[in-house]
C-alpha positions, 0 to 999 in steps of 0.5 A: 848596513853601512854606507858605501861609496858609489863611483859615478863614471860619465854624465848625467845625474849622481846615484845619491844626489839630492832629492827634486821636487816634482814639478807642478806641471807634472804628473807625479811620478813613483820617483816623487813618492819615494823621495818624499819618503825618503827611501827607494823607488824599489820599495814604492814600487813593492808596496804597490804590487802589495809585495811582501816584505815592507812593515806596515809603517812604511807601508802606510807612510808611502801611501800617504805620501802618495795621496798628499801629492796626488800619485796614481799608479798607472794601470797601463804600466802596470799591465806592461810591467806585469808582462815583464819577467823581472828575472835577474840571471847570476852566472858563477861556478861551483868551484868556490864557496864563496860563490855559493855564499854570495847566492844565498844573501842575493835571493833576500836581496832580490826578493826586497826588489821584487825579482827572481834569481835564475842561476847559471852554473859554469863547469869544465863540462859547461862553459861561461857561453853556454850558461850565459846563453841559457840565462838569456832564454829565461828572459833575464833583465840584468846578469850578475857575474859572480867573477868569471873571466869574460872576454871584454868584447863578450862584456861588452855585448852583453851589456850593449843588451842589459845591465851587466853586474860584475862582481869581485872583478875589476872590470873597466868597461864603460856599461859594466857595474862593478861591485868589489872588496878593496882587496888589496887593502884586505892583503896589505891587512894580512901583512901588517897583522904577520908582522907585527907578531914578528914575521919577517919571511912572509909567502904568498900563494896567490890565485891566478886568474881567478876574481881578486887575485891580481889585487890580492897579489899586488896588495902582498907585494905593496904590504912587503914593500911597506914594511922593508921587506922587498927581499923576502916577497916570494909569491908561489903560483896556485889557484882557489883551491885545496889542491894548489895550497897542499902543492904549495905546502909541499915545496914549502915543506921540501926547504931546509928553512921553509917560511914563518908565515903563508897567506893564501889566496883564498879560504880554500887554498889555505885549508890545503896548507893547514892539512899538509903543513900537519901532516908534514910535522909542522905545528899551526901556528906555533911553527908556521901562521897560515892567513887565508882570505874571504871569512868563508864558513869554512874558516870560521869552523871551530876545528879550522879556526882560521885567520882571514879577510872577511869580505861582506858578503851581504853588502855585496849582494844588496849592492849588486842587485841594487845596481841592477835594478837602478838601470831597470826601474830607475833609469841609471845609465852611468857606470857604478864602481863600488869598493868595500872595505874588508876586516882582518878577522884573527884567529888560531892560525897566527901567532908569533914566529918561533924565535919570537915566542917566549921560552918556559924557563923551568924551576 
């Protein structure tokens, strides 16, 4: 997994500072061993619960460490930590499938920390208040928002109870962890990638309200911007689905000259522009290109083979449970941003625009 960058809000010690020495005054400390080691304080503590999950090298290399310092665990932490759920509630919605991918790679991830994922769904007929609510009378230790759109004070309440992690929002408070994609780096990408095939008259339909929108949204208009294009931004107003993509199709359609290009939101509003730009006789991506954004499966799908922005979906769980579980086992009291990078993946979606393409000369 490549490295990423953690931002560091407030004082007090940096995530990735430099190893201490424990002081021969003290009792030696789990912290002492995995320093020793040179991995997480997490994995220590899995290999002395005998947790599956670590290699049998890593295993006795912690163990040894742990004799030649003079590490004993404490039976008495141990009894108080056995009383602790060690349940990491993750609120999303079954709207968007990315979400659902996000939740696969979060219980490999939480399993590697030794804790479980209790999942609260949200849907029009259960609001962000009642599934959080119900997280907490599991007795969750951290929450890991998968986007929604929670009112600050709300945020702010919460985190004031137990680590907060949001994922795929920007959020700015104070107690907050963010984990997120640099999706306006992600949209500029989309933009560059149309242009160089030729592209001039670029649409986007963006997502609202919805996680990552407004960045995808500013990142389209900076992309434009970059390239001379002021005069051809033209954003459509949609959300993360199929339904606000075959909208869109259909004003696009109605124009005597439609664009030569659509960058969608999200993987879902695009499958919605594909399906109508079709049935409405134009040609993907001989007429129009279409660009979505998340790689989800459903664009890697063969018969949809769709361009888009990948987002590391791994990375993102493995960063937002080690967040969570940093303030809990470890201590962190600063606030963590962590931006990572996405990929253009081009695929049989994009093309040149029709002015652009060679023309068969016959004989």
């Amino acid at each position: 997994m490549a490295h990423e960058t953690w931002r560091i809000h407030g004082e007090g010690r940096a995530v990735d500072g430099p190893n201490k020495r424990p002081q021969p005054s003290k009792r030696p400390t789990m912290r002492d061993v995995a320093d020793r080691v040179g991995v997480s304080r997490a994995l220590v503590s899995m290999v002395f619960r005998d947790m599956p999950g670590v290699n049998a090298q890593t295993r006795e290399k912690i163990k040894q460490a742990a004799t030649e310092i003079g590490y004993r665990p404490d039976a008495a932490a141990q009894v108080l930590r056995r009383a602790r759920s060690r349940n990491i509630g993750v609120l999303f919605t079954l709207q968007h499938a990315f979400d659902r991918e996000l939740i696969e790679e979060l219980y490999p991830a939480a399993a590697r920390y030794g804790y479980h994922l209790i999942l609260g769904a949200m849907m029009p007929s259960r609001d962000e208040y009642a599934a959080v609510e119900e997280l907490l009378s599991y007795h969750c230790e951290a929450l890991i928002l998968l986007g929604p759109d929670l009112d600050p004070k709300r945020l702010d309440e919460l985190a004031a109870k137990l680590p907060v992690v949001e994922v795929s929002r920007p959020v700015r408070r104070e107690q907050v962890d963010v984990i997120r994609s640099a999706d306006g780096r992600g949209m500029r990408q989309a933009v560059d990638h149309l242009v160089e095939l030729g592209h001039r008259r670029i649409v986007h339909v963006d997502g609202g309200r919805m996680p990552g929108a407004a960045e995808r949204r500013k990142g389209y208009r900076a992309g434009m911007r970059k390239h001379g294009l002021d005069d051809h931004v033209r954003v459509i107003a949609g959300d993360y689905t199929e339904e606000s993509g075959a909208a869109a199709a259909q004003e696009l359609l109605a124009e005597q000259t439609p664009p030569t290009a659509v960058i969608a939101g999200n993987d879902r509003c695009a499958l919605g522009l594909l399906d109508s730009f079709r049935r409405g006789g134009l040609r993907v991506p001989e007429d129009i290109s279409v660009v979505g954004y998340d790689d989800s499966r459903l664009a890697r799908l063969s018969f949809v083979d769709l361009t888009s922005v990948r987002q590391d979906v791994e990375q993102m769980a493995d960063c937002a449970l080690r967040a969570a579980v940093e303030r809990l086992d470890e201590g962190r009291t600063e606030m963590v941003d962590i931006v990572l990078p996405p990929t253009l993946i081009v695929r049989g979606t994009s093309g040149p625009p029709p002015q652009r393409r060679p023309v068969d000369v016959a004989g």
